[in-house]
Each structure stands twice: as C-alpha cells, then as structure tokens.
ZAMAR-630448 format. One record per residue (C-alpha): residue number from 1; residue in three letters; x, y, z. Coordinates in nm, 4 decimals. Each point is the difference from the previous one (the first is absolute). Layout:
<sites>
+-----+---------+----------+----------+----------+
: num : residuo :        u :        v :        w :
+-----+---------+----------+----------+----------+
: NUM :     ALA :        X :        Y :        Z :
...
+-----+---------+----------+----------+----------+
</sites>
This chain:
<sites>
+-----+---------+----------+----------+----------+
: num : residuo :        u :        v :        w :
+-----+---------+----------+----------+----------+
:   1 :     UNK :   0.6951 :  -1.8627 :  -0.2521 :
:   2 :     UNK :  -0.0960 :   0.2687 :  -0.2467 :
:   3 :     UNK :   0.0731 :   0.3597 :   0.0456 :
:   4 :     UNK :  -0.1470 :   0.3145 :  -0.1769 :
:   5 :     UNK :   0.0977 :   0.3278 :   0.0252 :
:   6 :     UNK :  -0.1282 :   0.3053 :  -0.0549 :
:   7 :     UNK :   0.2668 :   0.2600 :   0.0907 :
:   8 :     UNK :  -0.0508 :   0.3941 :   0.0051 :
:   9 :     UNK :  -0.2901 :   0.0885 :  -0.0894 :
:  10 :     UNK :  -0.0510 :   0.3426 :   0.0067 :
:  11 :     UNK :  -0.3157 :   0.1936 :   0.0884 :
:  12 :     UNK :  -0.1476 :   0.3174 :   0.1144 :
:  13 :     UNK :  -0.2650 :  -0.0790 :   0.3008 :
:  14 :     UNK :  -0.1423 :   0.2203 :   0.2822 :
:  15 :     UNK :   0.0908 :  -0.2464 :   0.3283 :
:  16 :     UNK :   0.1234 :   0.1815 :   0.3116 :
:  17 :     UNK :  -0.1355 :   0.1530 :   0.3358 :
:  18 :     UNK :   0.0564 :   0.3535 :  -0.1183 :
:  19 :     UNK :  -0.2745 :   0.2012 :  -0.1803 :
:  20 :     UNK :   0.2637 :   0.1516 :  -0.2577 :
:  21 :     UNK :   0.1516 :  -0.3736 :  -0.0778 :
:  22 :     UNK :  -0.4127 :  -0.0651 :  -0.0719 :
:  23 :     UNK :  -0.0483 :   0.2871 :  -0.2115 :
:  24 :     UNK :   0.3449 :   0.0281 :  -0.1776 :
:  25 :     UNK :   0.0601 :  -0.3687 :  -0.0309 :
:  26 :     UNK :   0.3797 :  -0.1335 :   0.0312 :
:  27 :     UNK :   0.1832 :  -0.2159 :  -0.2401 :
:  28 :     UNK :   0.0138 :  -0.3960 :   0.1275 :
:  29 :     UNK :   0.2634 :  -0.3294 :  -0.1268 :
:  30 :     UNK :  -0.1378 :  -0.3175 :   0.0453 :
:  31 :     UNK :   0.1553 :  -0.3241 :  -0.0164 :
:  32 :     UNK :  -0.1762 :  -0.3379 :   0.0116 :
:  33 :     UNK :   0.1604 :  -0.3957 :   0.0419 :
:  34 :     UNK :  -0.2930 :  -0.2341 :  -0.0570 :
:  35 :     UNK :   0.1268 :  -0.3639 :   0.0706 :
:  36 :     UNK :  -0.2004 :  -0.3502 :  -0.1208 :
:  37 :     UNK :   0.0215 :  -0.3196 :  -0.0350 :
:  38 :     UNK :  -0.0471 :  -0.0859 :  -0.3801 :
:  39 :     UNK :  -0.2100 :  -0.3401 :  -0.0593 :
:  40 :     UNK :   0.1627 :  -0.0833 :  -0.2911 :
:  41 :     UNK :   0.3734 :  -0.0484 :  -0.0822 :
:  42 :     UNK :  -0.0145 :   0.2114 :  -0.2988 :
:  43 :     UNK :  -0.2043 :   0.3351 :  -0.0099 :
:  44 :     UNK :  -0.1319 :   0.0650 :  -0.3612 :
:  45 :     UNK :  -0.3215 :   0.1949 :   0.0640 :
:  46 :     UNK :  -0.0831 :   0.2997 :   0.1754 :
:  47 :     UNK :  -0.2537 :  -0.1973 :   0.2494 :
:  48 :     UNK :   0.2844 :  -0.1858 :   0.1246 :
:  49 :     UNK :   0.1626 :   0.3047 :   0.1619 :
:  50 :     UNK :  -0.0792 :   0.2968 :   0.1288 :
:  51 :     UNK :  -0.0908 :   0.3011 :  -0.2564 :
:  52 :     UNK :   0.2045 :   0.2888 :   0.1158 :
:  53 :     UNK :  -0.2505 :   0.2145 :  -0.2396 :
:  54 :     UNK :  -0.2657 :  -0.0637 :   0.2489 :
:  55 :     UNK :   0.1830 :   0.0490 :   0.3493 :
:  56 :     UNK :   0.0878 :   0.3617 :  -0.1771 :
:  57 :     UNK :  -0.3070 :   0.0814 :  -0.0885 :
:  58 :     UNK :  -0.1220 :  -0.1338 :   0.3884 :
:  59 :     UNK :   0.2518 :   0.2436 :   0.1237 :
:  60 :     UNK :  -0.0569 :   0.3073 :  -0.2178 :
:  61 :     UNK :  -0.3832 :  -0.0380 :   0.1390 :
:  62 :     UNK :   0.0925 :   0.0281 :   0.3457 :
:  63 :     UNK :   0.2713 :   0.2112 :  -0.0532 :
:  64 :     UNK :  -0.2948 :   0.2775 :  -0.1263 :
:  65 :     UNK :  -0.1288 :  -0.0910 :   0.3795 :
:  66 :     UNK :   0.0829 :   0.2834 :   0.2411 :
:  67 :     UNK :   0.1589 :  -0.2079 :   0.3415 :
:  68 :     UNK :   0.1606 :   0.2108 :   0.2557 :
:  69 :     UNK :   0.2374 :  -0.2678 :   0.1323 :
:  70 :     UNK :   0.2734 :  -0.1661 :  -0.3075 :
:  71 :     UNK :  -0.0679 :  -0.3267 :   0.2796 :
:  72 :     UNK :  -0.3590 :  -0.0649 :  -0.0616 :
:  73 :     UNK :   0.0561 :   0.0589 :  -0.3754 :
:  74 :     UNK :   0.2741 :  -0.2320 :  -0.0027 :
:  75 :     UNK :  -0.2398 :  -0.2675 :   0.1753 :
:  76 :     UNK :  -0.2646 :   0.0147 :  -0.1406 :
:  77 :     UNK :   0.1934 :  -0.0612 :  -0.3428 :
:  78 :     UNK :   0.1408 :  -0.2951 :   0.0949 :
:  79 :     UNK :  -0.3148 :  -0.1221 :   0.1292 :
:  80 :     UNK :  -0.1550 :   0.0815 :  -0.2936 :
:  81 :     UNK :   0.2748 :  -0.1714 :  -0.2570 :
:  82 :     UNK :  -0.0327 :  -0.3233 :   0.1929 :
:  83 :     UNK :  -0.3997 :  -0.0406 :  -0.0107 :
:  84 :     UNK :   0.0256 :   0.1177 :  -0.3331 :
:  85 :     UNK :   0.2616 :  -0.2227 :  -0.1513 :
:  86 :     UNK :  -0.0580 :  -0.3540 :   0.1737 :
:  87 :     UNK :   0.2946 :  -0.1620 :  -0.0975 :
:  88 :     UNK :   0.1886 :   0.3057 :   0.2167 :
:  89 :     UNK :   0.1885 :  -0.1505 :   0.2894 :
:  90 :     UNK :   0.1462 :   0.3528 :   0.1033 :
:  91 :     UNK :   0.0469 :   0.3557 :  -0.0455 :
:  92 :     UNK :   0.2438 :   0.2417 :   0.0589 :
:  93 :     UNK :  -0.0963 :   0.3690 :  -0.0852 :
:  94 :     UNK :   0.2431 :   0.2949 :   0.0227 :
:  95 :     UNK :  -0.1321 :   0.3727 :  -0.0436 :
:  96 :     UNK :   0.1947 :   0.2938 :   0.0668 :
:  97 :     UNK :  -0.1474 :   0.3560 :   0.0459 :
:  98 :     UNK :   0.2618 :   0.1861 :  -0.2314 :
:  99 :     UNK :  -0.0295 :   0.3678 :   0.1011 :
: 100 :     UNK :  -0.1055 :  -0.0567 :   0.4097 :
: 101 :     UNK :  -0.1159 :   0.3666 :   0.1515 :
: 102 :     UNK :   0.2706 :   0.0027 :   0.2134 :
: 103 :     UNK :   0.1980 :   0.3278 :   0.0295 :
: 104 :     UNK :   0.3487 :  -0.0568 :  -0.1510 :
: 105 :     UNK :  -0.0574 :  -0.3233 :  -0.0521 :
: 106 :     UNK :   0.1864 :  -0.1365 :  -0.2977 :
: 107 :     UNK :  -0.0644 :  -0.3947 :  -0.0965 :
: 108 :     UNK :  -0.2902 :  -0.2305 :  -0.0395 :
: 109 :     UNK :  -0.2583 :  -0.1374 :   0.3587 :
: 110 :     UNK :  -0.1668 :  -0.3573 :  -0.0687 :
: 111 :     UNK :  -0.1452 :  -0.2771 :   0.1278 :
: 112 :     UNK :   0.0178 :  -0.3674 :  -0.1066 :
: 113 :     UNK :  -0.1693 :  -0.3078 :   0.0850 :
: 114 :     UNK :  -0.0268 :  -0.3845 :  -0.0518 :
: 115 :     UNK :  -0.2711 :  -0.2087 :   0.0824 :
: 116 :     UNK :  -0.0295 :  -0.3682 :  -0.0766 :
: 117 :     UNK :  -0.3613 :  -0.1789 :  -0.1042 :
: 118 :     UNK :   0.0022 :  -0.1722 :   0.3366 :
: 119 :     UNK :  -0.0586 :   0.3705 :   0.1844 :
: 120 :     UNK :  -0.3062 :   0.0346 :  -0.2490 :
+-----+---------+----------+----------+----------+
</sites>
C-alpha cells in the first residue's frame, strides 16, 4: 500500500453555524492520508500515483464553499477524493477550526474522518 500525504494546509474559509464565523471567516489546518494500491512495482510516472497537486487544488475549491458543520465538509471531501482518484482505496481527512468562537477558549476544534472505497 501507497500512502500520500498532504499535511497542514492552511486556509482562510467561512464554515460555521454562526453568522460572524460566515462573515469574518476563521483560519482552518487540514491534513489528508490518501492510501492505494500501486499496479506496478515501480512508480515512475505521475499517472501511476496519486497527484497531490490535484487533491489541493480539489480542496482549496471546496474549502471557498461556505458549510456550517467541519463534519459534512470533512465527508464530502473524502467522498469526493475517492470518486475522483480511482485508484483511492481510502481517505482520512483532518481539519481543525484554529480560532473556534468560544469564549476563553485557547487551542484548535476539528473533525477527522476515514472512509474506505467499499462505503462509496
């Protein structure tokens, strides 16, 4: 088994349930494992593997997406990255809401979730 990463990508998005989180925007960290099976013993072209370049720019697109729950964003990725990249056997995307409006809150919120091709 393969595994790519994509580990911390920063962005400013406007998810969340409260109207000043939509209007101000917070800043998010995203982390993504991306596991396949390679058909070939030795990988010397980019269609062999994944192409990180083009899970990041799927991401950055639907990061520009208002969602109010981190959950459905974090689904709907996955989902996406696996009928996207066929040779994808799973997923596992991280995101963490860096500035939560939570009153004396200090650290990160998130949400992570794996899902396999078989729950496609």
């Amino acid at each position: 088994m393969l595994t790519i990463h994509l580990n911390n990508l920063l962005f400013h998005a406007h998810h969340g349930l409260y109207a000043e989180e939509q209007l101000l925007g917070n800043d998010f960290e995203v982390s993504i494992t991306i596991q396949h099976r390679p058909i070939t013993t030795q990988i010397i072209a980019l269609d062999q593997t994944i192409n990180y370049a083009a899970v990041y720019d799927m991401v950055k697109k639907r990061m520009n997406i208002p969602t109010p729950l981190l959950e459905t964003l974090a689904q709907e990725l996955c989902q996406s990255i696996l009928k996207n990249f066929r040779q994808a056997e799973s997923v596992f995307f991280s995101i963490k809401k860096l500035n939560p409006p939570i009153t004396q809150f200090q650290g990160s919120v998130g949400v992570s979730f794996e899902m396999n091709r078989n729950q496609l």
